[in-house]
Structures are given as structure tokens and as C-alpha cells.
C-alpha positions in Angstrom: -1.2 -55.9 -31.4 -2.0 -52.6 -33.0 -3.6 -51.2 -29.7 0.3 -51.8 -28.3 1.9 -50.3 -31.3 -0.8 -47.6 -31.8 -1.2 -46.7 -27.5 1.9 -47.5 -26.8 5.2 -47.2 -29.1 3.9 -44.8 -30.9 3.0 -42.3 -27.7 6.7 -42.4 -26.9 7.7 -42.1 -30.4 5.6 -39.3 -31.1 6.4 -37.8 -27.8 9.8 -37.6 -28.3 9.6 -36.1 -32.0 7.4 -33.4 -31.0 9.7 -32.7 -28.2 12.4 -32.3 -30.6 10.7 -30.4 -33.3 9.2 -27.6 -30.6 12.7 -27.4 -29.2 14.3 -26.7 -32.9 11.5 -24.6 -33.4 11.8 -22.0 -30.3 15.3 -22.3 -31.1 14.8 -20.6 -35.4 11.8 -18.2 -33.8 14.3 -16.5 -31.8 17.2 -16.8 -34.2 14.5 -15.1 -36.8 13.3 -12.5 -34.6 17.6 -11.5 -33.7 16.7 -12.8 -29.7 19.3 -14.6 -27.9 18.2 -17.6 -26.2 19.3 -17.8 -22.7 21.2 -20.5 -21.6 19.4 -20.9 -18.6 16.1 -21.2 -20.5 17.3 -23.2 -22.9 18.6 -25.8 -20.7 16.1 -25.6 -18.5 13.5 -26.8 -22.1 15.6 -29.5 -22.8 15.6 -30.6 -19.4 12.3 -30.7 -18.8 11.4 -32.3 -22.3 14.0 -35.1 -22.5 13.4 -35.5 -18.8 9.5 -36.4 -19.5 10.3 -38.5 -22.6 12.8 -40.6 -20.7 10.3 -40.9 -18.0 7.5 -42.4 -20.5 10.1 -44.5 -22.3 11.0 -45.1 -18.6 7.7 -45.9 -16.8 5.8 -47.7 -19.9 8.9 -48.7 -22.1 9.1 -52.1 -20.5 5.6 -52.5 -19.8 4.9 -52.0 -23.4 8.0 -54.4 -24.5 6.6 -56.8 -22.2 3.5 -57.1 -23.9 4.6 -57.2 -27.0 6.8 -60.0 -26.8 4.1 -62.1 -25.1 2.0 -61.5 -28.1 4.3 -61.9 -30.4 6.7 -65.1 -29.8 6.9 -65.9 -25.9 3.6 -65.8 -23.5 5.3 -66.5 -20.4 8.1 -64.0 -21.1 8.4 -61.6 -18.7 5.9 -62.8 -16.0 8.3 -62.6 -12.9 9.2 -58.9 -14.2 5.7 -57.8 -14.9 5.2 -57.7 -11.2 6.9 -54.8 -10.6 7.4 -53.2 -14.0 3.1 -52.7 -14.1 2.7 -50.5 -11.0 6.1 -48.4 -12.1 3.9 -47.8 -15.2 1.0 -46.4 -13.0 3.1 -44.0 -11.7 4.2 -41.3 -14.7 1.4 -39.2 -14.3 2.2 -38.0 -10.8 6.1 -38.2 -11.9 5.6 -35.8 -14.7 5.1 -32.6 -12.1 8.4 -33.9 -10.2 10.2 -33.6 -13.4 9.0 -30.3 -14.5 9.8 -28.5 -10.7 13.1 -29.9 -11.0 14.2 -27.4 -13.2 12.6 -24.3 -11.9 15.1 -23.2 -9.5 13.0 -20.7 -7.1 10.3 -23.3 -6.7 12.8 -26.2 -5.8 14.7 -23.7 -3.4 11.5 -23.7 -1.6 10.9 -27.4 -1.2 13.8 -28.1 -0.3 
């Protein structure tokens, strides 16, 4: 149980704080230092950090919930779903780069 709350809630908890207090920070830097932050750049921050904390809560969100109610009240919940939801969970890493060159426009341009 605490290796699921400690490994796995909390990395997407944290995740998305930190997310949120670098974004509020860049945000009072410039204000403080008279800069105008770009649209463009700031969208393209908050893309690419709510984009990788949905993608954890995502890819090991339901693993993790999975898990946890098996331990908890229910061990056969969620055996049918585990299935599939376990390899999805194995795939973040990779997914992480996809979600980062979506938002940089001249390298997309390229690919594509």
C-alpha cells in the first residue's frame, strides 16, 4: 500500500503541482523583470506541461487505481481491464517526446 501511494499517486500529484508552481513562477519573473510573456510561449508551456501530466494521470492513473482497489476492498476488481490498461502504462516514457514536439511548430512542420 504505501509503495502505491508513495510511487504512484503521489508522482502524479507532485507532477502536477510542480507543473503549476514553475508555470506561476515564469509567469511573476517576467512580470518582475517588466517582460511580456508571449503568447506563443506561454501557450506553448502550458501545453506541454498539462499535456505530460494528463499523459501520467493518463498512462498510470488506472493502473495505479487498479491496484489499489485490489488491495484495498476487491482483489478480483479490475482483472479483465488490467489486460490492456498495464502495457498502456509501459508506454509514457516514449509518449512523453510526442507530447513535447507537438508544440514546437518548426519541428512538427518537418515531420509532417
Amino acid at each position: 500500500l504505501y509503495e502505491q501511494i508513495a510511487h504512484g499517486y503521489a508522482q502524479i500529484l507532485l507532477t502536477f503541482v510542480f507543473n503549476v508552481i514553475l508555470f506561476v513562477r515564469v509567469l511573476r519573473q517576467k512580470r518582475r523583470v517588466g517582460q511580456r510573456l508571449s503568447s506563443s510561449k506561454s501557450w506553448k508551456l502550458m501545453i506541454q506541461l498539462l499535456g505530460i501530466c494528463c499523459l501520467l494521470l493518463v498512462t498510470n492513473g488506472g493502473f495505479f487505481l487498479i491496484q489499489l482497489v485490489q488491495l484495498l476492498w476487491d482483489e478480483n476488481f479490475g482483472i479483465e481491464a488490467s489486460g490492456w490498461i498495464y502495457p498502456i502504462s509501459l508506454c509514457m516514457p516514449p509518449a512523453i517526446a510526442f507530447v513535447c514536439l507537438a508544440t514546437l511548430k518548426k519541428v512538427r512542420e518537418r515531420f509532417i
